[in-house]
N, C-alpha and C positions, 0 to 999 in steps of 0.2 A: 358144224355149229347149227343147231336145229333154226330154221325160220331165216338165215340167209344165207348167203353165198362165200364163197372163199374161193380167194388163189392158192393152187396149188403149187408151193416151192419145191419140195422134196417129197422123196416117197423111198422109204427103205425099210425091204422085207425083213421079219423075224420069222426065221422057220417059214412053211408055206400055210398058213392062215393068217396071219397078222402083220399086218406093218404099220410103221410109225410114217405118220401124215403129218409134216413140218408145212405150214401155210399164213397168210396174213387176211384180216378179216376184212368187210366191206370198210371197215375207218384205214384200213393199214394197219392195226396190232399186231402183230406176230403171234403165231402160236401151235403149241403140240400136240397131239393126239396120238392112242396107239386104236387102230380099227383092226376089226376079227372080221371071218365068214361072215360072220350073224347079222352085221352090221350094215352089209350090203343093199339089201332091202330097204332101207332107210334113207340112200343115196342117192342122187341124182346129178347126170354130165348135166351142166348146164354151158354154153355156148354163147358167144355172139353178144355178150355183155359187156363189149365195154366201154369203159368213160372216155376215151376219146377214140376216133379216127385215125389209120396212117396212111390214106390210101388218098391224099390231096394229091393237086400239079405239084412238083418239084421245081420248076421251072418258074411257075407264081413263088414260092415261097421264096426262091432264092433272090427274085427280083426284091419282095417287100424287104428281106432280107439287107439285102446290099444300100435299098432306100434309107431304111433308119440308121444306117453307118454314117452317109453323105449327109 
């Protein structure tokens, strides 16, 4: 999607230049592409993007966890 990002879901080769790019967009839409060689150039891994964190205490969580039961 030219000018933003996407998750990549799937990826499955046709022959060895092209595959179809099954992916959801920055809103969550779903959607499909088929990308060739050519197209490579265009591309870019982007990294380290995302909307939340998983790397809290466990320990805190389970406590606020267990709070809002009681």
């Amino acid at each position: 999607m030219p000018g933003q990002n996407v998750t990549v879901l799937d990826v499955r080769w046709h022959g060895s230049t092209c595959v179809e790019l099954t992916y959801k967009d920055e809103v969550g839409n779903p959607g499909n592409t088929l990308l060739y060689r050519d197209d490579e150039p265009r591309l870019e891994l982007v990294t380290g993007s995302y909307l939340c964190s998983l790397d809290g205490d466990g320990h805190l969580f389970r406590l606020a966890a267990e709070a809002t039961i009681h």
